[in-house]
N, C-alpha and C positions, 0 to 999 in steps of 0.2 A: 565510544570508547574513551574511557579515562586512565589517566595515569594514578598508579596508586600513592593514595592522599601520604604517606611515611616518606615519599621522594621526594626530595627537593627540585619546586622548578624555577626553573632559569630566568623567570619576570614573573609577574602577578598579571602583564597584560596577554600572556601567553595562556596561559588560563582559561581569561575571558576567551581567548577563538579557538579551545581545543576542542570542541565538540565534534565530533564526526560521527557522521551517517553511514550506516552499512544493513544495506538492507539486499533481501532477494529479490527485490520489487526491479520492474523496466526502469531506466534513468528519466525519463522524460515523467512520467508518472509521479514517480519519488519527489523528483522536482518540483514539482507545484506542490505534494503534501508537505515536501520541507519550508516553501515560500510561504502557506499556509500559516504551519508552527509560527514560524516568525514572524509574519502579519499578527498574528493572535499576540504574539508577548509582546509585541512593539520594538521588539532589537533583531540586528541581522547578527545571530550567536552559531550558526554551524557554517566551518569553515571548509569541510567536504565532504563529498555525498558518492559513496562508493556504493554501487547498484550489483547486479547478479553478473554483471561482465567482470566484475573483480571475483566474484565465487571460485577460489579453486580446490582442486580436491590430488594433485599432484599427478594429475594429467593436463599437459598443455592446452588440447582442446576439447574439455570434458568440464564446464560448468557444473560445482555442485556445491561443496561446505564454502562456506567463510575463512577465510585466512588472514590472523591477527598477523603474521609475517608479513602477507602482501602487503596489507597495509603502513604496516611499519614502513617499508622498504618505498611507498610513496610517500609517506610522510617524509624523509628524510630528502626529498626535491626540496621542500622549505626549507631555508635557511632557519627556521622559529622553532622548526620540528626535529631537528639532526639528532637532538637527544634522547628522543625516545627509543623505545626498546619494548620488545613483546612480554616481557617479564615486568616491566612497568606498566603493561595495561592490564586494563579487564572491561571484556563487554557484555553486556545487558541483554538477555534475547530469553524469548520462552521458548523457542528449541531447543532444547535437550541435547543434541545432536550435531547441533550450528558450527559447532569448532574440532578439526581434528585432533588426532591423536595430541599431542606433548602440550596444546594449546588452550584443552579442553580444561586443564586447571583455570585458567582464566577467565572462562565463563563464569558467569551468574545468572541463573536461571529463573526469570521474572513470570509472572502469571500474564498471559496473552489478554491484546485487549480486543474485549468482549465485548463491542458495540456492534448495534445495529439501528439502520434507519433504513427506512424507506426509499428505493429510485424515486425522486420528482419526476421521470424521466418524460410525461405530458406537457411539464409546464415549457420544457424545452421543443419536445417533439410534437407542438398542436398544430391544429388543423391548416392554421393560418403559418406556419413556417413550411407546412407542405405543402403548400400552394404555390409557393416561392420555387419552388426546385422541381427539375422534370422529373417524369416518370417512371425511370430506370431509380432514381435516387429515393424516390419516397416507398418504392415496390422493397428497395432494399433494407428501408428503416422501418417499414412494417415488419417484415420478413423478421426480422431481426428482433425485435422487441418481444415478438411472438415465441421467437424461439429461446429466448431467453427468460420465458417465464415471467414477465414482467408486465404483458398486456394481457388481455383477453384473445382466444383465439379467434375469432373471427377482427380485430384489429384488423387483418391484412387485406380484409374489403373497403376498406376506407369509407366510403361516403354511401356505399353499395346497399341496399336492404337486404336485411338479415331474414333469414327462414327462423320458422317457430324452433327447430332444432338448435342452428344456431346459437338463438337466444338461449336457450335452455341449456346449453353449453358453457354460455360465458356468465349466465346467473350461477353454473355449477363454480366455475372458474374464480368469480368473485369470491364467492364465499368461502372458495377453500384457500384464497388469496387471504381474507380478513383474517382465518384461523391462523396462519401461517407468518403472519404480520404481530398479530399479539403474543404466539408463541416467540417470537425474536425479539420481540420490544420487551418481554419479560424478562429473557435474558441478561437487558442491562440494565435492567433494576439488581438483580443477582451480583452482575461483577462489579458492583461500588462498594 
């Protein structure tokens, strides 16, 4: 969220920490993709990270739009921030939809980003870190993987010999995995 550039603000170093986050994403999640950002440009530039528990939608307990008010209204706990105002912002989002009613001027409506990569999720979850954890644990991270589309089905036999079936299963599985992988990985040749 930014203040609009015709406002006059109140330092030049206020500036530098106005950047805020607001996303629908979990807090803990957000969290590491916002440390991430910041690892990447080499400065710590977002000064707060408002997650889908800020989402309101003008019911108390009914998470849903974005509210450039709410915000407002915690910005103003900073002593740096007291002069903002929702008529002095505007936020960035490719929903369409993201800001209520009166607010919805203030939107700017950005094209979604359109990456995609691959789970590593092997190099995390091999053979030798399942070895490490009982039984109940790795029945669950099979389980899991499988069901997510992410492994082959028979995955959840671990070390087990596969039937001619089987196999011919996860030969089917692979291959509509590779289609499925260059279809997505095209995609972000597209959104550049």
């Amino acid at each position: 969220m930014l203040p609009r550039t015709l406002h006059p603000f109140p330092s030049s170093s206020s500036l530098i920490r106005l950047w805020q986050v607001y996303t629908h994403s979990e807090k803990r999640w957000a969290t590491k993709v916002c440390e991430a950002m910041e690892h990447i440009a080499g400065w710590k530039f977002i000064t707060r990270l408002f997650s889908r528990m800020d989402c309101r939608d003008g019911h108390p307990h009914f998470l849903a739009r974005k509210s450039l008010e709410h915000v407002v209204m915690q910005m103003h706990e900073e002593p740096d921030f007291r002069w903002s105002k929702v008529e002095q912002s505007v936020m960035f989002d490719d929903d369409n939809h993201a800001l209520n009613g009166t607010e919805q001027c203030r939107l700017v409506q950005v094209p979604s980003y359109d990456y995609w990569e691959p789970c590593p999720w092997n190099t995390t979850i091999s053979e030798e870190v399942m070895d490490k954890n009982d039984e109940e644990v790795v029945d669950m991270a099979r389980r899991s993987v499988v069901e997510w589309g992410i492994a082959a089905p028979s995955f959840v036999k671990g070390k087990e010999a596969r039937s001619e079936e089987e196999t011919e299963k996860d030969r089917k599985w692979t291959e509509q995995q590779r289609r499925k992988t260059n279809i997505l990985l095209s995609y972000n040749k597209v959104a550049k």
